[in-house]
N, C-alpha and C positions, 0 to 999 in steps of 0.2 A: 199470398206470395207464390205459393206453388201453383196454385189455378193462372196466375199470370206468364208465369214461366212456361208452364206447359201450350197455354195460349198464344205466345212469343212464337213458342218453335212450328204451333201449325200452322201461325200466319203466314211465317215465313214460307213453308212448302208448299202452301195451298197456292201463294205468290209463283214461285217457281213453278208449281205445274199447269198455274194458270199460263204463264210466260211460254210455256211449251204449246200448249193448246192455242194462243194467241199463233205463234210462230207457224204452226201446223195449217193455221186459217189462212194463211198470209202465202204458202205453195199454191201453187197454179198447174194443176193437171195439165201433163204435154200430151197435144194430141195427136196422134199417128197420121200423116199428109205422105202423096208420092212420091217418091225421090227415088233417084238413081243413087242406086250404091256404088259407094265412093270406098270406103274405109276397111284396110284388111286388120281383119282380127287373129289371135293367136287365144284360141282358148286354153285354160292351165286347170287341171284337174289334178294337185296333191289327193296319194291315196294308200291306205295301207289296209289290208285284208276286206276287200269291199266287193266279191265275186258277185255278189246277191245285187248287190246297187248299181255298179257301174253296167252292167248289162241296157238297164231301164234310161240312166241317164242319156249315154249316147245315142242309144233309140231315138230318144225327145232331140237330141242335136242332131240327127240325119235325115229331123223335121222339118228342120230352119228353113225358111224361106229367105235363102240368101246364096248369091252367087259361089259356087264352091271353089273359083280361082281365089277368094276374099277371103277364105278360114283355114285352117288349120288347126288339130288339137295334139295338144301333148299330156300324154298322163304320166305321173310322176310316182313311180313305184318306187314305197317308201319304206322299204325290207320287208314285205308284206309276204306269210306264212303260205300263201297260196298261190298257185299260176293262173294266170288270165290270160285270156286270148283274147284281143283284139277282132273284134267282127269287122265284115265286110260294111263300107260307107262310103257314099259318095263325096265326104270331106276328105285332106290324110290326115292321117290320126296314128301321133310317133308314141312309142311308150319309151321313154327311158327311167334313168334307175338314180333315185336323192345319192347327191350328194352331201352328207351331213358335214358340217363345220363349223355348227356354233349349237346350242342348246337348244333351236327351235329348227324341228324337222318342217315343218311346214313352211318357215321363212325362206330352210335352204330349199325346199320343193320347188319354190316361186322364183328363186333365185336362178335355181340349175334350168329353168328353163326358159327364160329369159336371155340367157346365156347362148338358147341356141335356136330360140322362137325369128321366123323371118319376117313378121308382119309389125306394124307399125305398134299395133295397138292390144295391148296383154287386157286380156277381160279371165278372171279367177273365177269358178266355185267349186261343187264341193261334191264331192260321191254320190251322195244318196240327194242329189237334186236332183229333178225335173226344169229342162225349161220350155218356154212357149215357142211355136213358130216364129214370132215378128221380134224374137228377143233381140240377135242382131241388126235388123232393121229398124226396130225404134230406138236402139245404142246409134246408129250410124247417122239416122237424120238430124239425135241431142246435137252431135259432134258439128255434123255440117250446120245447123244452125245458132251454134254456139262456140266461143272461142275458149275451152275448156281442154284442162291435160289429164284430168281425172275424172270419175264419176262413180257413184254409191249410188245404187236401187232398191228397189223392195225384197224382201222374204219372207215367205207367210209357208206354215204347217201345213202339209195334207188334212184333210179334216179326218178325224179320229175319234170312234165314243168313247168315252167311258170320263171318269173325272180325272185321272191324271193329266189327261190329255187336254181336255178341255183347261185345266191349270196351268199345264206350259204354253200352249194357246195365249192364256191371258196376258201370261210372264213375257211371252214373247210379244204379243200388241204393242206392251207398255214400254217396252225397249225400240221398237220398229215407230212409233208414237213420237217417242223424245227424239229420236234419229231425226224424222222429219220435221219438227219442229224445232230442232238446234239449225237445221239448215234455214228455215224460216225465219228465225232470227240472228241470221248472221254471223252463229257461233255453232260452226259444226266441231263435232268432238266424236263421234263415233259413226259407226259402218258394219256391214256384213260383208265378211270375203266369199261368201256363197257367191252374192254380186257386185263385182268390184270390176272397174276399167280403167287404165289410165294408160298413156302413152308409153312407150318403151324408153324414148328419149327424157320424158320429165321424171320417169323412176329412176331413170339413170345420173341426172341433176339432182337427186334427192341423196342421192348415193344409198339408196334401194332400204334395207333394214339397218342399214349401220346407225349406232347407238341403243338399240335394243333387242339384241342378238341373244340377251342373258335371260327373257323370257319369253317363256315356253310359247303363247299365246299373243296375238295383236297382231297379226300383218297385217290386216287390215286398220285398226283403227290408229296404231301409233305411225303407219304412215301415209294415215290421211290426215293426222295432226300434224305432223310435220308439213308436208303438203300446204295446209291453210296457213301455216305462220311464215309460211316462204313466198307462198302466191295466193291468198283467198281465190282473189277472182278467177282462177284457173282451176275450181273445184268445184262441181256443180253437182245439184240430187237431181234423177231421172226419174220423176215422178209420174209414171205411166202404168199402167194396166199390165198392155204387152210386156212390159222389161221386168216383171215379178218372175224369180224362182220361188219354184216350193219344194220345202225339204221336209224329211221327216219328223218325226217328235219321237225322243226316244220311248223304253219301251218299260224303264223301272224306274220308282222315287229313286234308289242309287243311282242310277246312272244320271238322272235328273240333275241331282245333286252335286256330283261330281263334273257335269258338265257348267256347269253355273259356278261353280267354284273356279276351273277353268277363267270362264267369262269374269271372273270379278278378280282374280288376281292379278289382272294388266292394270285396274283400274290408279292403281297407288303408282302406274310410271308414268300415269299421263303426266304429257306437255301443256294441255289442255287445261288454265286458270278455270274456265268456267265448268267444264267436263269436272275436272276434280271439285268445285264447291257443290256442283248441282249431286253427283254422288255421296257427297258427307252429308245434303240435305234430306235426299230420300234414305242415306244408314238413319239421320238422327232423328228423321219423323219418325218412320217405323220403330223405332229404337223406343221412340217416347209413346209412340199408340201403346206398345205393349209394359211398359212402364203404366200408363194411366189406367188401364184393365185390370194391372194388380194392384193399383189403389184405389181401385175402385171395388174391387171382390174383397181386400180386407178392410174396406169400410171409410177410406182417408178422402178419399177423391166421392165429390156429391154425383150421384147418377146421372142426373139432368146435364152435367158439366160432361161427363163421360161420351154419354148417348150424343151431345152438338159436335163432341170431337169426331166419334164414330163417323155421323150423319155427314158431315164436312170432306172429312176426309175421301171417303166413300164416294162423295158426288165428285169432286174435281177428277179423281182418278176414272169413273166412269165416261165422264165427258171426255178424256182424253182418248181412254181404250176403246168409244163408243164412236167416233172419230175415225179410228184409225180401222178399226173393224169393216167400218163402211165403206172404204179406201178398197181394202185389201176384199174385200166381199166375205168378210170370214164372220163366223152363229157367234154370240157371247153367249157363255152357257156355265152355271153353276157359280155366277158372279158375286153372289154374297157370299158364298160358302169360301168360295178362293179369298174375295176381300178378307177376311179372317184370318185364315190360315197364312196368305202370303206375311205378314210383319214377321211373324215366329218365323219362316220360311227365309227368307230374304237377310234378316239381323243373323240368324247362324251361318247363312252363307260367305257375308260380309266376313263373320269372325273367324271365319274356320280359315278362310282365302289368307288371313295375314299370319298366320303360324303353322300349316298345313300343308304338305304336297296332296296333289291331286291326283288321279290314273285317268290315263288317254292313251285311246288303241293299246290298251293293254299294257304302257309304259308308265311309272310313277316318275312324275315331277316335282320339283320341289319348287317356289315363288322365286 
């Protein structure tokens, strides 16, 4: 009875990550062609004590191969303990200062500069990003060939040695992996605000973050849920090379930790039917991988039945991160060792996120 039950729950998730992997197969690389730019953007950079980062970022945006009557950036100083200077660019580039008024500094970041962005179309990231030359040109040609109000793109790690690194690497495939494969099937649920665009006017019909203003985290994904239950077809992935930012990896298992805590405590507001089961699926596998490990070390759980679980599990999650790796051109590296350690990794983070504040730039949140 217990060998069937525990069988139960990994068919099910092997189902779901196979559904992911199917989904992920079913994206169609967009390919970069000439086009006249059309489309003005307002990039929106929330930032709090980031002197080190935002130097490098804007660099990479005073790279853009894109006409500079068309951009705009605003950076959003968010009580940050430091002064910045704004360097010399051939974009303009405004700094002003959050307006806080609700719980989540970085909602009101997006908000206060929307408020005073003049171009059509608000494109978000994030401090310690990088992005490519053609990034607004292959945003601009999605748009003109597609009748979309929004749009999510990729985000992939600097590459970094060591094993931690190499393990939020992995942590992160597998979330960048499920992104594009929920868009694959039809049921998109989440996004990165590193790269996020959508119209000024459709955020402004969404009526921007209202309704979840009370947590800390999700500009992005609770309103690209919202987004898809109001207008699917007006939300598209930008599945391109060009339109990848890369950002950092942090630089401690704490911080690690605390970040991902972070990321997992939006997950209990989603809107999102399928987002919220396919999450209860990956807490209750991993939940149960490391359930059958300890019935299998004191002796309850038969080896052979243990090792098919292992072996199973292991294979669909590679195909998926093996996938998505290829995509993003990123090394898998220290893949069995992470496969291990992520369940313990992953099941504390889930549990901590539901009774737990977290710290971000330096400020404790509570869920």
């Amino acid at each position: 009875m217990l060998e069937l039950i525990l069988s139960l729950v990994f068919l099910l998730y092997f189902l779901f990550i196979g559904q992911l992997i199917y989904g992920f197969q079913r994206m169609k690389p967009f390919s970069k062609k000439e086009f006249v730019p059309k489309t003005a953007f307002t990039i929106v950079v929330p930032f709090r004590n980031e002197k080190e980062n935002l130097p490098n970022l804007l660099h990479s945006i005073s790279l853009l191969h894109y006409p500079k009557e068309l951009v705009e950036v605003i950076l959003v100083d968010d009580d940050s303990e430091e002064r910045f200077q704004i360097p010399n660019s051939k974009f303009q580039i405004f700094q002003i200062k959050n307006i806080r008024k609700s719980n989540s500094p970085k909602k009101d970041a997006i908000e206060a500069a929307i408020q005073v962005a003049k171009n059509d179309w608000i494109i978000t990231t994030d401090a310690d990003c990088l992005v490519q030359k053609d990034w607004l040109t292959i945003y601009d040609q999605y748009i003109q060939e597609n009748e979309v109000e929004m749009i999510a793109s990729g985000v992939c790690y600097l590459p970094k040695n060591g094993f931690l690194s190499a393990f939020q690497n992995l942590d992160f495939l597998s979330l960048q992996g499920a992104t594009i494969g929920s868009f694959g099937i039809g049921k998109p649920f989440m996004c990165n605000g590193a790269n996020f665009a959508y119209s000024k006017a459709f955020f402004n019909e969404l009526n921007g973050f209202q309704g979840n203003e009370t947590i800390a985290s999700g500009d992005d994904v609770f309103l690209l849920q919202k987004a898809v239950s109001v207008a699917p077809k007006k939300v598209g992935f930008l599945l391109a090379k060009e339109s990848i930012v890369a950002t950092k990896p942090v630089a401690t298992w704490s911080e690690l930790f605390q970040q991902r805590v972070r990321w997992a405590s939006k997950s209990s507001g989603y809107s999102s039917v399928y987002g919220k089961l396919l999450a209860l699926v990956v807490f209750v596998g991993n939940l149960t991988w490391i359930l059958s490990f300890l019935l299998w070390l004191i002796g309850i759980l038969d080896q052979n039945v243990f090792m098919l679980f292992v072996a199973l599990k292991f294979l669909i999650d590679f195909i998926l991160l093996y996938k998505t790796a290829n995509f993003f051109q990123s090394k898998l590296q220290y893949v069995l060792a992470s496969s291990l350690l992520y369940p313990f990794f992953s099941v504390s983070v889930a549990v901590y996120s539901l009774f737990r504040k977290y710290n971000w730039k330096g400020r404790n949140f509570r869920k």
